[in-house]
Gaussian input, Z-matrix of N, CA and C with variables (Angstrom, degrees):
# hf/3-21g

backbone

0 1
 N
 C     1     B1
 C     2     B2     1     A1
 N     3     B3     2     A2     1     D1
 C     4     B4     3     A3     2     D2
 C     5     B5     4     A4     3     D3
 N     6     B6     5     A5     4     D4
 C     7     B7     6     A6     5     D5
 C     8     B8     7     A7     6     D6
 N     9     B9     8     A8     7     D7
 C    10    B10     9     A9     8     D8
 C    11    B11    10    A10     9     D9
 N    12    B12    11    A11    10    D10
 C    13    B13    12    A12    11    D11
 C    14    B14    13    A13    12    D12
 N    15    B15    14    A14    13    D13
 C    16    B16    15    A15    14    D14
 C    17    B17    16    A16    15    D15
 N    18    B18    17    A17    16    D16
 C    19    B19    18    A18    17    D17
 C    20    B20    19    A19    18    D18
 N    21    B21    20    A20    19    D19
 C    22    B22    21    A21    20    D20
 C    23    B23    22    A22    21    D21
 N    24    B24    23    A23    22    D22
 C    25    B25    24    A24    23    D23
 C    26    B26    25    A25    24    D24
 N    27    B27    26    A26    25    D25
 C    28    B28    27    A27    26    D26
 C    29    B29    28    A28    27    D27
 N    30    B30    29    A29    28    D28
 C    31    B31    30    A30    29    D29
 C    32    B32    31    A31    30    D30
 N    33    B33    32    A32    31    D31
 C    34    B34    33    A33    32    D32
 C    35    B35    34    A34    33    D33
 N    36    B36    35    A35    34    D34
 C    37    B37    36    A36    35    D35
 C    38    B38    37    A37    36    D36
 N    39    B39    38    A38    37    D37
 C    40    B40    39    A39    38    D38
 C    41    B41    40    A40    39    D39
 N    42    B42    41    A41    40    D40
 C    43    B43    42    A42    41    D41
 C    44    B44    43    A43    42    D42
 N    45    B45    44    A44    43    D43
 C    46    B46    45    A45    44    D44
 C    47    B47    46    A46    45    D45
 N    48    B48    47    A47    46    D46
 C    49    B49    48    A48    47    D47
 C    50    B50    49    A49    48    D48
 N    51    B51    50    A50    49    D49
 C    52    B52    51    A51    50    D50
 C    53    B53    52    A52    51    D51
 N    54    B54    53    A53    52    D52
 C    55    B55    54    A54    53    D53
 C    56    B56    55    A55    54    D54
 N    57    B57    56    A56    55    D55
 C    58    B58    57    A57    56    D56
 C    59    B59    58    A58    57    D57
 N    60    B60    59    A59    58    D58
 C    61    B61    60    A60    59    D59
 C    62    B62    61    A61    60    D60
 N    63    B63    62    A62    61    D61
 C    64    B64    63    A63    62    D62
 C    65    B65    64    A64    63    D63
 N    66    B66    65    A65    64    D64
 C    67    B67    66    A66    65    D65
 C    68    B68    67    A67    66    D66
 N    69    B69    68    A68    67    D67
 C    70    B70    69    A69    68    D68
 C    71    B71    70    A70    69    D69
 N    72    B72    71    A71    70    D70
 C    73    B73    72    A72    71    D71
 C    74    B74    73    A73    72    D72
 N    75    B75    74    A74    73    D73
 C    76    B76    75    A75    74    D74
 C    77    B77    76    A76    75    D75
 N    78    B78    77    A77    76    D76
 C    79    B79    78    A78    77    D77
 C    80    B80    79    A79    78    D78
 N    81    B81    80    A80    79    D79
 C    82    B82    81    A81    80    D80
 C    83    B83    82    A82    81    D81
 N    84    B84    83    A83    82    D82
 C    85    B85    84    A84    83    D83
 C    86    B86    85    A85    84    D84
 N    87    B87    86    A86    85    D85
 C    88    B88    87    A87    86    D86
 C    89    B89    88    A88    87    D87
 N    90    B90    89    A89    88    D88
 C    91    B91    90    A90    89    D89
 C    92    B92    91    A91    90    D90
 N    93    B93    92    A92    91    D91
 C    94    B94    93    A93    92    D92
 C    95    B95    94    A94    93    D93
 N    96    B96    95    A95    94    D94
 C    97    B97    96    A96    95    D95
 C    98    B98    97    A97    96    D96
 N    99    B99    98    A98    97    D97
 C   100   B100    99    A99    98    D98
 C   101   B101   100   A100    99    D99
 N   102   B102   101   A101   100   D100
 C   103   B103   102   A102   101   D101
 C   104   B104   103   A103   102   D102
 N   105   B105   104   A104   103   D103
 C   106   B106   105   A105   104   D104
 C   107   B107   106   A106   105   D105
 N   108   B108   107   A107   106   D106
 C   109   B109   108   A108   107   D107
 C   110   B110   109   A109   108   D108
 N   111   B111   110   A110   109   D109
 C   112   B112   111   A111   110   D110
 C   113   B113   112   A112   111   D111
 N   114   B114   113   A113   112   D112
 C   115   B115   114   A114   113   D113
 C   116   B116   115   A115   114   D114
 N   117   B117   116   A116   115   D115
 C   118   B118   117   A117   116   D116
 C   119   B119   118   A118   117   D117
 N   120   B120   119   A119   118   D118
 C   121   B121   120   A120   119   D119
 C   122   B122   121   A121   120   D120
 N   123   B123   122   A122   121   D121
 C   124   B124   123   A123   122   D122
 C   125   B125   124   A124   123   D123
 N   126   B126   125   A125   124   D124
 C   127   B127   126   A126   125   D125
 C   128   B128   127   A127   126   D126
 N   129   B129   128   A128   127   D127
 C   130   B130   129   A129   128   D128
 C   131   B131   130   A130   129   D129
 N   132   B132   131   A131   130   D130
 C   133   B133   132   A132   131   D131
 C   134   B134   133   A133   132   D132
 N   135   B135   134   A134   133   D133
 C   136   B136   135   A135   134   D134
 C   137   B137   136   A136   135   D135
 N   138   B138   137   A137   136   D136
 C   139   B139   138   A138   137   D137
 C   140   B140   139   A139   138   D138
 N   141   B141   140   A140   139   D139
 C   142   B142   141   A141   140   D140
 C   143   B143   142   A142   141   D141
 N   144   B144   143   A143   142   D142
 C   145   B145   144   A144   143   D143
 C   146   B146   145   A145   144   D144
 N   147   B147   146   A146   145   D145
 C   148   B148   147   A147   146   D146
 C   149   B149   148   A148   147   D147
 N   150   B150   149   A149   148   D148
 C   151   B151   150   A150   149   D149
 C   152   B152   151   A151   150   D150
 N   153   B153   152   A152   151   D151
 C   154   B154   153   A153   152   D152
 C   155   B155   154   A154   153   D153
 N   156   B156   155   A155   154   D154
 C   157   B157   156   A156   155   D155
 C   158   B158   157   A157   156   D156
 N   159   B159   158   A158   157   D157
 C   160   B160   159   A159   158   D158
 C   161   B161   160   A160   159   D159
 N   162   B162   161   A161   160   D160
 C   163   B163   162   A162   161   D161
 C   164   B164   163   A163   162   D162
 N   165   B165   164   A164   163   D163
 C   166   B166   165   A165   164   D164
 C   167   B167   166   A166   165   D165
 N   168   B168   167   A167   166   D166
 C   169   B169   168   A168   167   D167
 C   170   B170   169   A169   168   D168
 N   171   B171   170   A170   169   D169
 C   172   B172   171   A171   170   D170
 C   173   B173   172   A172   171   D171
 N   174   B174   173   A173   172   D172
 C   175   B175   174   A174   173   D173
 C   176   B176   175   A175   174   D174
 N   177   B177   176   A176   175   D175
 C   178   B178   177   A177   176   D176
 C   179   B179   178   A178   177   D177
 N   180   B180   179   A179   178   D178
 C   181   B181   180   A180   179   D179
 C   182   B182   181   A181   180   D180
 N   183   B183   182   A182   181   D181
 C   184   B184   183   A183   182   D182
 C   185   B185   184   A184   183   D183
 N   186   B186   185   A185   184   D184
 C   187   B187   186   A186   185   D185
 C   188   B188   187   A187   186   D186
 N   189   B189   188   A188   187   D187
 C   190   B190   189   A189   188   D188
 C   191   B191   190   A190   189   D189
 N   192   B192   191   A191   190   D190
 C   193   B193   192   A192   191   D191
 C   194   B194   193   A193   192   D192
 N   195   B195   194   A194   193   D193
 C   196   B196   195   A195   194   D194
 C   197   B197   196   A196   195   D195
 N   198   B198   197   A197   196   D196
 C   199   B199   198   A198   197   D197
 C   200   B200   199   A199   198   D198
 N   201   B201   200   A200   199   D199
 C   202   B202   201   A201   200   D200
 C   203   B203   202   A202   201   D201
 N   204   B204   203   A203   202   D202
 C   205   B205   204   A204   203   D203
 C   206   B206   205   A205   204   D204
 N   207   B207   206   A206   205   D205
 C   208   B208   207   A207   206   D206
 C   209   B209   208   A208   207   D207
 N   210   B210   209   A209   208   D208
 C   211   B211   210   A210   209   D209
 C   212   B212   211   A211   210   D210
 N   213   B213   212   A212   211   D211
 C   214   B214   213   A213   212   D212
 C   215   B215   214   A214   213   D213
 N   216   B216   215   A215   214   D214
 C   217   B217   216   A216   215   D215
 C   218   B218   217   A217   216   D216
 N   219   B219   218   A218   217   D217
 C   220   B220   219   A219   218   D218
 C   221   B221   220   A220   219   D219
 N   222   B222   221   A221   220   D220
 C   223   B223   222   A222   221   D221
 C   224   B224   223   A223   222   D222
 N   225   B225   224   A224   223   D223
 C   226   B226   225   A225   224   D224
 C   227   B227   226   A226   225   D225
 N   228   B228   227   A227   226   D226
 C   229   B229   228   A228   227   D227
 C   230   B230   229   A229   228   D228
 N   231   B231   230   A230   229   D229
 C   232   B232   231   A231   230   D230
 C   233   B233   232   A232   231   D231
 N   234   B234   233   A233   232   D232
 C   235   B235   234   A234   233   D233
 C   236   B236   235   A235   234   D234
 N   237   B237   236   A236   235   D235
 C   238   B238   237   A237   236   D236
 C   239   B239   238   A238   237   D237
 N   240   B240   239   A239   238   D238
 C   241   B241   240   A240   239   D239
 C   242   B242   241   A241   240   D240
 N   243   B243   242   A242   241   D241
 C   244   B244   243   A243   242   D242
 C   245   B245   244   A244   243   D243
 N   246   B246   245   A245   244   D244
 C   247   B247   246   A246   245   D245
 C   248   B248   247   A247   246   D246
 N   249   B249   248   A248   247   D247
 C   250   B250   249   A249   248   D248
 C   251   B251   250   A250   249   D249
 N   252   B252   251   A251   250   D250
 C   253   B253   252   A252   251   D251
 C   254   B254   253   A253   252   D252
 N   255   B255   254   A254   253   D253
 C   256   B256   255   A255   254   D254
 C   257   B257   256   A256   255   D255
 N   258   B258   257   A257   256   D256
 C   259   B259   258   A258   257   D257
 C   260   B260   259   A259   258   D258
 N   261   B261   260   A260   259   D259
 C   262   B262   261   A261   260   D260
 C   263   B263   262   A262   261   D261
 N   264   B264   263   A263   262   D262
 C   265   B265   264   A264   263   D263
 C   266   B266   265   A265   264   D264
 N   267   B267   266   A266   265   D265
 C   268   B268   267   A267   266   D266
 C   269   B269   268   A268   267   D267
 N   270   B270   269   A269   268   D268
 C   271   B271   270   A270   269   D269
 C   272   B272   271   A271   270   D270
 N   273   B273   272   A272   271   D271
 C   274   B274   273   A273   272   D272
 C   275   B275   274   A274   273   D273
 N   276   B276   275   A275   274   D274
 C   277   B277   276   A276   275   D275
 C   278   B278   277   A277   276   D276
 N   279   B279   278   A278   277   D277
 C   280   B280   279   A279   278   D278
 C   281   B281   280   A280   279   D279
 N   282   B282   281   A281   280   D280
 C   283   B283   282   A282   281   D281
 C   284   B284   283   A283   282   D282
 N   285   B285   284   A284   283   D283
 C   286   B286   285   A285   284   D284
 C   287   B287   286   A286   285   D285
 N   288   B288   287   A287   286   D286
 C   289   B289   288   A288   287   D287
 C   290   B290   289   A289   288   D288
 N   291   B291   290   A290   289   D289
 C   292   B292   291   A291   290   D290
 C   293   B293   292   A292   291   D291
 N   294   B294   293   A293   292   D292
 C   295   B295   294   A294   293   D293
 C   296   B296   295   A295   294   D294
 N   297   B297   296   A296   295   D295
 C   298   B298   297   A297   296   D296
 C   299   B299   298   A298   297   D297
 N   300   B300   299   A299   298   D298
 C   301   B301   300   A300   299   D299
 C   302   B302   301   A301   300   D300
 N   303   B303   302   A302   301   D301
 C   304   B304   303   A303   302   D302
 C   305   B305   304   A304   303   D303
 N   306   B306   305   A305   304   D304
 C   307   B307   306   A306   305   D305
 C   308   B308   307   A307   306   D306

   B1=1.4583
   B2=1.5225
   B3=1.4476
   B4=1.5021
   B5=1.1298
   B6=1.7534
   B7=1.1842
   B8=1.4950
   B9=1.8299
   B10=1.5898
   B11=1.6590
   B12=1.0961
   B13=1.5190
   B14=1.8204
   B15=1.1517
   B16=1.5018
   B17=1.9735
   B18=1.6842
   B19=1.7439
   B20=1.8915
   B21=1.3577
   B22=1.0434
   B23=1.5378
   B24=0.9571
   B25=1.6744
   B26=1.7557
   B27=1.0462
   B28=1.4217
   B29=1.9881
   B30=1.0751
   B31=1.3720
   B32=2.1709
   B33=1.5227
   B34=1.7299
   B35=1.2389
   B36=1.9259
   B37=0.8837
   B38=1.1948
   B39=1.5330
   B40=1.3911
   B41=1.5458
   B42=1.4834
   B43=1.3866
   B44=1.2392
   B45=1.8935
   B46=1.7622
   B47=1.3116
   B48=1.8027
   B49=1.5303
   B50=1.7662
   B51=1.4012
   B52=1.3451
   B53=1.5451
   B54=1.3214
   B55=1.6882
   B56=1.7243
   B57=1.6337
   B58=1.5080
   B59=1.0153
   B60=1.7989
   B61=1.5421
   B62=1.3788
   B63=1.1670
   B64=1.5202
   B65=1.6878
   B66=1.7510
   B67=1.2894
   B68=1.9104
   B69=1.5099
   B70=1.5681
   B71=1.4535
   B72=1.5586
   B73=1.6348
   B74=1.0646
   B75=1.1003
   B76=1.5163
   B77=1.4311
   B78=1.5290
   B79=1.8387
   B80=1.8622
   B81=1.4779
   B82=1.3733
   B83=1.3743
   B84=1.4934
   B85=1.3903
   B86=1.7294
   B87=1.3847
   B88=1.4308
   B89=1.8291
   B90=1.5016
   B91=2.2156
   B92=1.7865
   B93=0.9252
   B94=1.7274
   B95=1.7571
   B96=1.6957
   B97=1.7433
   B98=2.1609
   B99=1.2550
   B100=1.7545
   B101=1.6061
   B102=1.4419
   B103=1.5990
   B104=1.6017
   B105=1.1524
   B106=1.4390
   B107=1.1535
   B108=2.0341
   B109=1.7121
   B110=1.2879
   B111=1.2798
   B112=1.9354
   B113=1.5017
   B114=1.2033
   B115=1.7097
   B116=1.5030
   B117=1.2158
   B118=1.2272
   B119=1.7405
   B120=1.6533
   B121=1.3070
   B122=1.5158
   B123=1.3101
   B124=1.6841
   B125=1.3119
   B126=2.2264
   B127=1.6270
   B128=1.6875
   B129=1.9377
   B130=0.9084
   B131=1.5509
   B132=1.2286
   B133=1.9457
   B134=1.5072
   B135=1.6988
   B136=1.6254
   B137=1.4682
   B138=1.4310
   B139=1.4765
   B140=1.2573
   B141=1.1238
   B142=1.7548
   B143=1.4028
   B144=1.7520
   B145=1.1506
   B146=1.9829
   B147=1.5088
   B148=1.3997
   B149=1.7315
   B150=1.3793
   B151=1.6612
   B152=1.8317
   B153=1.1795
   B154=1.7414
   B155=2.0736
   B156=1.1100
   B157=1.4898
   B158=1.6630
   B159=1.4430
   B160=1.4423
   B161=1.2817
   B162=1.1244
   B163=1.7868
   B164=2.0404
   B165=0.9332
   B166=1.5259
   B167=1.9133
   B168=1.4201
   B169=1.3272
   B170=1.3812
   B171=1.2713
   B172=1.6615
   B173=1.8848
   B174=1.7954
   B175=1.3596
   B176=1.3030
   B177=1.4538
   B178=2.0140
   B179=1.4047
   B180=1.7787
   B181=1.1842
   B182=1.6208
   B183=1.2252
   B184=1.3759
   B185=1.6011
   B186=1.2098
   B187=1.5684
   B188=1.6707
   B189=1.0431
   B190=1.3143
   B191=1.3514
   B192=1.6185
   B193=1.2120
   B194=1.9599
   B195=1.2122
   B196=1.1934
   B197=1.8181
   B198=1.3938
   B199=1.0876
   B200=1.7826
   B201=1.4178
   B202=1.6674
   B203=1.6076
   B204=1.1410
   B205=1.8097
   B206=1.3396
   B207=1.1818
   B208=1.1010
   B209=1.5667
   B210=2.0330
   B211=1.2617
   B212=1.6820
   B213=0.6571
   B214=2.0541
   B215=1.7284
   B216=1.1207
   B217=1.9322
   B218=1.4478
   B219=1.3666
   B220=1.5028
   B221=1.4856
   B222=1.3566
   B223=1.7768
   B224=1.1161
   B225=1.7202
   B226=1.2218
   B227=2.0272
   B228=0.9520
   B229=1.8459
   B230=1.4207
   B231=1.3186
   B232=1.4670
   B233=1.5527
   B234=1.4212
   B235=1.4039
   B236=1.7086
   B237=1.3372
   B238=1.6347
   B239=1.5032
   B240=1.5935
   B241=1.2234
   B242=1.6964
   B243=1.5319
   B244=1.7094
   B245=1.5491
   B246=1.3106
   B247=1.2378
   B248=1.3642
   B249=1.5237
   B250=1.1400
   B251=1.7029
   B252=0.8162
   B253=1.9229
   B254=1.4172
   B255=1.3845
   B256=1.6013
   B257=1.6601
   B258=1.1882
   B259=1.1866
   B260=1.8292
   B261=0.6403
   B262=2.0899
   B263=2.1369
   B264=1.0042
   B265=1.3566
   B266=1.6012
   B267=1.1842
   B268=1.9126
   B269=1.3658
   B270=1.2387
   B271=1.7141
   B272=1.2960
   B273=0.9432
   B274=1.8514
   B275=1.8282
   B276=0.8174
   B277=1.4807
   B278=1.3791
   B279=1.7040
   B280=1.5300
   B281=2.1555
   B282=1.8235
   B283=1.5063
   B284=1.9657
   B285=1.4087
   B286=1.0616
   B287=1.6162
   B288=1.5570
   B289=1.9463
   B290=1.4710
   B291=1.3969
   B292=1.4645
   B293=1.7631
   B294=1.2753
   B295=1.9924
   B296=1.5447
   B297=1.3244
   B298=1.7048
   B299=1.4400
   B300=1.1502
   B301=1.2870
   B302=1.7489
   B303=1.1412
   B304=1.4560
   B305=1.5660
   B306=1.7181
   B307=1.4711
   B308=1.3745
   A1=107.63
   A2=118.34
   A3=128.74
   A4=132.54
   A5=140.35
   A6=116.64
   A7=112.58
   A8=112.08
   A9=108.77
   A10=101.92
   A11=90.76
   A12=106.71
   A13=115.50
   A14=95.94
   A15=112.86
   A16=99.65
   A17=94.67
   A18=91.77
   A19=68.95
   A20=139.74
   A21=135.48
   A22=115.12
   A23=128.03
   A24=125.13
   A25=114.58
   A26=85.26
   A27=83.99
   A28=128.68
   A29=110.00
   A30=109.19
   A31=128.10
   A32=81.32
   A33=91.86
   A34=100.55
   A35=138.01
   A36=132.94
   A37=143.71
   A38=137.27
   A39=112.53
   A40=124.36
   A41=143.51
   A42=131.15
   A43=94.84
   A44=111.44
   A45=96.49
   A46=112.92
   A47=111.95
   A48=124.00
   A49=98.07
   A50=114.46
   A51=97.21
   A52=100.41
   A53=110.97
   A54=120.85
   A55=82.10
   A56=92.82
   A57=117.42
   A58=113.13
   A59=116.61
   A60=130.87
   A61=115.76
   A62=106.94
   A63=114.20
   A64=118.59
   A65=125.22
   A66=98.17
   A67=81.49
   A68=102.00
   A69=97.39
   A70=104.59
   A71=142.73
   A72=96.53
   A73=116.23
   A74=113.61
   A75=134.99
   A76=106.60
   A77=118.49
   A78=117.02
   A79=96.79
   A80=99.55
   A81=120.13
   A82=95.26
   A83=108.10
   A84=124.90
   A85=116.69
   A86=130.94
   A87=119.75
   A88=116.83
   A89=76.17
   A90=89.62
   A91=100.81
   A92=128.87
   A93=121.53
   A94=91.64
   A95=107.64
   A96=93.40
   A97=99.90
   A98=91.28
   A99=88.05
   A100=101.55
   A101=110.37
   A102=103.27
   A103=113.99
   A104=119.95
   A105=109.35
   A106=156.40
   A107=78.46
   A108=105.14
   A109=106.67
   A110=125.32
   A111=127.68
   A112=110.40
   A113=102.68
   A114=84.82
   A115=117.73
   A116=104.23
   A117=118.18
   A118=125.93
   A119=89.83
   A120=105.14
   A121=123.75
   A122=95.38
   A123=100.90
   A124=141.31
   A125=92.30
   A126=96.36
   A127=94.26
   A128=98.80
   A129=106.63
   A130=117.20
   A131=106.64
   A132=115.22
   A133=99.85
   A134=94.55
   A135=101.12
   A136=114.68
   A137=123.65
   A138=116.11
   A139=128.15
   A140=114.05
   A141=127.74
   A142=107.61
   A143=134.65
   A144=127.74
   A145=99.26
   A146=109.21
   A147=124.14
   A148=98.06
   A149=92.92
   A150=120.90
   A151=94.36
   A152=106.64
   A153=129.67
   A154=96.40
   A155=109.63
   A156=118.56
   A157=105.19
   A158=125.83
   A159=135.05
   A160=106.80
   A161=129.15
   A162=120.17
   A163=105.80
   A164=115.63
   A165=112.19
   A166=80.60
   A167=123.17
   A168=125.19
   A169=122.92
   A170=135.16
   A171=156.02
   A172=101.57
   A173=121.45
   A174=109.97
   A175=82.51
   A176=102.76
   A177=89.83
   A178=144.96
   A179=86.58
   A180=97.47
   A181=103.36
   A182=121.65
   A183=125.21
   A184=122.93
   A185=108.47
   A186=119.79
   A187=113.37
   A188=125.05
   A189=129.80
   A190=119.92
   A191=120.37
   A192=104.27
   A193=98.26
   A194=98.91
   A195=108.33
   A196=131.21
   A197=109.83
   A198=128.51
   A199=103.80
   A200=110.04
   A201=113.08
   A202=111.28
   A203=106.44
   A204=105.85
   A205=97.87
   A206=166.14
   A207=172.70
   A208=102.56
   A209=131.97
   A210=145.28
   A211=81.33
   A212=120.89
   A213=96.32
   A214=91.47
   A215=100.68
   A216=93.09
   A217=94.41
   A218=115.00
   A219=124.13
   A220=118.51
   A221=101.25
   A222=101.48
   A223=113.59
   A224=144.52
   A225=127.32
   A226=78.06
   A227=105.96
   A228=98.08
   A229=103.74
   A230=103.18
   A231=112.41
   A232=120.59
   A233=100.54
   A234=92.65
   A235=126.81
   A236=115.34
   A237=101.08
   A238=90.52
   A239=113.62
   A240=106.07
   A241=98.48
   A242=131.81
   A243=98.62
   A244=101.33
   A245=121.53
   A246=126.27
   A247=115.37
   A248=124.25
   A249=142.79
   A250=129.91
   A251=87.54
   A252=84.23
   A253=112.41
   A254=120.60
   A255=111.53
   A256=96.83
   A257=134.74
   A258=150.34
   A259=131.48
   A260=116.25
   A261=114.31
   A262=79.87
   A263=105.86
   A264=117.72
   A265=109.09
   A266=115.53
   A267=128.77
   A268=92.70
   A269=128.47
   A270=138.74
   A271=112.81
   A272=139.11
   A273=132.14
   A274=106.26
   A275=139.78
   A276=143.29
   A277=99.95
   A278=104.15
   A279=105.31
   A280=68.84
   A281=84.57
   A282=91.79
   A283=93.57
   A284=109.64
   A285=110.13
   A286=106.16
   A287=114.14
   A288=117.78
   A289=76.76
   A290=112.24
   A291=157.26
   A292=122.21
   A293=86.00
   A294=96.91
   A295=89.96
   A296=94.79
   A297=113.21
   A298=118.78
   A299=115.04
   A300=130.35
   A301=113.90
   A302=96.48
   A303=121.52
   A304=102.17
   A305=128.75
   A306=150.19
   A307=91.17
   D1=118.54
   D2=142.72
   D3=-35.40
   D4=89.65
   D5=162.39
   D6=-113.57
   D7=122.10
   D8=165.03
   D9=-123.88
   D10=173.27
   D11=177.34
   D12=-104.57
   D13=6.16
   D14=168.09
   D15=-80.82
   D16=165.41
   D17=-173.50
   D18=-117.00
   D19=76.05
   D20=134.24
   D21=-174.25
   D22=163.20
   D23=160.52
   D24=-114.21
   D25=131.38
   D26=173.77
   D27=-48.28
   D28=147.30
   D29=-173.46
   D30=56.42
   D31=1.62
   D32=-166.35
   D33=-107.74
   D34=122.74
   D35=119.85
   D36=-14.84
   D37=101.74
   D38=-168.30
   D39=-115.77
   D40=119.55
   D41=172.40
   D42=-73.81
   D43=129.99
   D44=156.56
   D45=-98.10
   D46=160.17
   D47=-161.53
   D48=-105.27
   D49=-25.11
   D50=-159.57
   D51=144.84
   D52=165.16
   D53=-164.05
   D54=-115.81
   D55=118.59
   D56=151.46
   D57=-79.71
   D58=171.94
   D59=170.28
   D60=-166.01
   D61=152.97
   D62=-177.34
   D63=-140.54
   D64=125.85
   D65=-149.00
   D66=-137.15
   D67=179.05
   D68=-178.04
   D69=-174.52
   D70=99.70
   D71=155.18
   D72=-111.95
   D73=169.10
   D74=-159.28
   D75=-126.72
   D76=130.42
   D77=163.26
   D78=-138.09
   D79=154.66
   D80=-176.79
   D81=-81.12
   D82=149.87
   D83=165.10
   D84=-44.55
   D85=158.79
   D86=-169.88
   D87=-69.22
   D88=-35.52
   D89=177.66
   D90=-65.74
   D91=-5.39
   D92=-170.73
   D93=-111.14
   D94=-35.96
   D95=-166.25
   D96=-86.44
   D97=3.53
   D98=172.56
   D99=-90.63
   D100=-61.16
   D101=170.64
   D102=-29.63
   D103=-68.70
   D104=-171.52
   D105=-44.79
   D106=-33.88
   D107=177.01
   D108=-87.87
   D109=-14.64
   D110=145.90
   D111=-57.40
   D112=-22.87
   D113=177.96
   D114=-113.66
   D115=38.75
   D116=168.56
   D117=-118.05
   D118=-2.58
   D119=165.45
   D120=-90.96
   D121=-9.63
   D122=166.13
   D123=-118.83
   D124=-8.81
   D125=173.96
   D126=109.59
   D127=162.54
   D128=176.03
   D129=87.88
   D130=157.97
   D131=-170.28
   D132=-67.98
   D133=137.51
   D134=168.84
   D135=-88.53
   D136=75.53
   D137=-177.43
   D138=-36.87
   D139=-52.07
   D140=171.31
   D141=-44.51
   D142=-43.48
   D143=-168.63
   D144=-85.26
   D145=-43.75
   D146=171.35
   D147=-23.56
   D148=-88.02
   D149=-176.07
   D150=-23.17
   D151=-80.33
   D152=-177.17
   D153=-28.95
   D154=-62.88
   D155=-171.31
   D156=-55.13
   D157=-59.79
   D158=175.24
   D159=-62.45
   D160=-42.96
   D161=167.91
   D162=-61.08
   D163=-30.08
   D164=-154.75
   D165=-89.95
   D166=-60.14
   D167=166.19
   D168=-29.99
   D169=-50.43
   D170=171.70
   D171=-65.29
   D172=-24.00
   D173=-170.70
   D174=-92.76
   D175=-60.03
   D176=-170.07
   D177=-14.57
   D178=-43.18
   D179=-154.70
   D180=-100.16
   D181=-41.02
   D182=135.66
   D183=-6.49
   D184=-56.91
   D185=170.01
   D186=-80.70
   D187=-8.65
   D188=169.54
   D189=-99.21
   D190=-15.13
   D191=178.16
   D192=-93.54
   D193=-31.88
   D194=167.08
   D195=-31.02
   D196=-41.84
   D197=-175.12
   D198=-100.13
   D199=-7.95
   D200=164.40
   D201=-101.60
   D202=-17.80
   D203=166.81
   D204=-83.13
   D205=-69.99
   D206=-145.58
   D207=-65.23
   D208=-15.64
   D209=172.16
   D210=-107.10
   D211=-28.10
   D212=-175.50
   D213=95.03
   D214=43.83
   D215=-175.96
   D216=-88.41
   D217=145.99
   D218=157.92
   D219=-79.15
   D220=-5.09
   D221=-168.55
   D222=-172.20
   D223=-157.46
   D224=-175.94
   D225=-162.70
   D226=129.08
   D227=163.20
   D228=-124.35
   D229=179.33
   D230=-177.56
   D231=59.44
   D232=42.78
   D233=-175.31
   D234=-67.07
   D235=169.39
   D236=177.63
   D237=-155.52
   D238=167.32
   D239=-176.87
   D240=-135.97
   D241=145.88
   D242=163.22
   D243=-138.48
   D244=176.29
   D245=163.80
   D246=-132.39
   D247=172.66
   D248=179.09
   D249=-159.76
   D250=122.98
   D251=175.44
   D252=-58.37
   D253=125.23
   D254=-178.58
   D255=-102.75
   D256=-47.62
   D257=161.01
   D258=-131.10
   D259=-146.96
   D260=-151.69
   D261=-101.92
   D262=94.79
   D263=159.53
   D264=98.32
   D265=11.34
   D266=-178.54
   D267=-99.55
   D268=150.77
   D269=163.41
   D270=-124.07
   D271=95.41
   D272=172.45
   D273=-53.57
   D274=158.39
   D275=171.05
   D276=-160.14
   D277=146.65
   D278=-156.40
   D279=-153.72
   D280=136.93
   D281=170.68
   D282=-133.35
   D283=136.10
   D284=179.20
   D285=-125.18
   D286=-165.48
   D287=169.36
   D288=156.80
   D289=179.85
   D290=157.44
   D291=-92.93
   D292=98.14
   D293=-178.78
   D294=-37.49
   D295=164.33
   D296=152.69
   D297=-152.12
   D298=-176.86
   D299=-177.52
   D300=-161.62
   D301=124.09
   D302=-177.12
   D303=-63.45
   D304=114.73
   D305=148.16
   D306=-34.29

């Protein structure tokens, strides 16, 4: 499977099938979301939430190519990614694009 965030590939004809998606949220255990908010009194990257965001990013998208194999897609273009706070330490992440299929 192809994924760019371009709306073409080079040298490839494309039929499109339809807009995939892939969605997830994710929150840290309570002992990791107290650590953090201590470390926000001094600065610096919240790894624990970091970590949390790239795992929730890696399911999405997982679930999005998923739902373009399931169209017989050769690829996915136009990718996009978004997030949202659902509540006080939860992140929603939503990965979307347009299946394709190689002419």
């Amino acid at each position: 499977m192809i994924l760019v965030n371009t709306d073409y590939i080079t040298g490839k004809e494309l039929e499109m099938l339809g807009l995939v998606k892939g969605s997830t949220i994710q929150t840290k255990n309570i002992g990791r979301d107290i650590t953090q908010g201590f470390k926000t009194l001094v600065g610096g990257e919240l790894t624990a939430y970091n970590e949390m965001m790239n795992d929730a990013r890696a399911l999405a998208t997982k679930r999005m190519v998923s739902e373009a194999e399931a169209l017989n897609a050769d690829a996915i273009v136009n990718i996009r990614y978004a997030s949202s706070a659902v509540m006080a330490g939860a992140a929603e992440v939503i990965a979307y694009g347009t299946a394709v299929k190689f002419r």
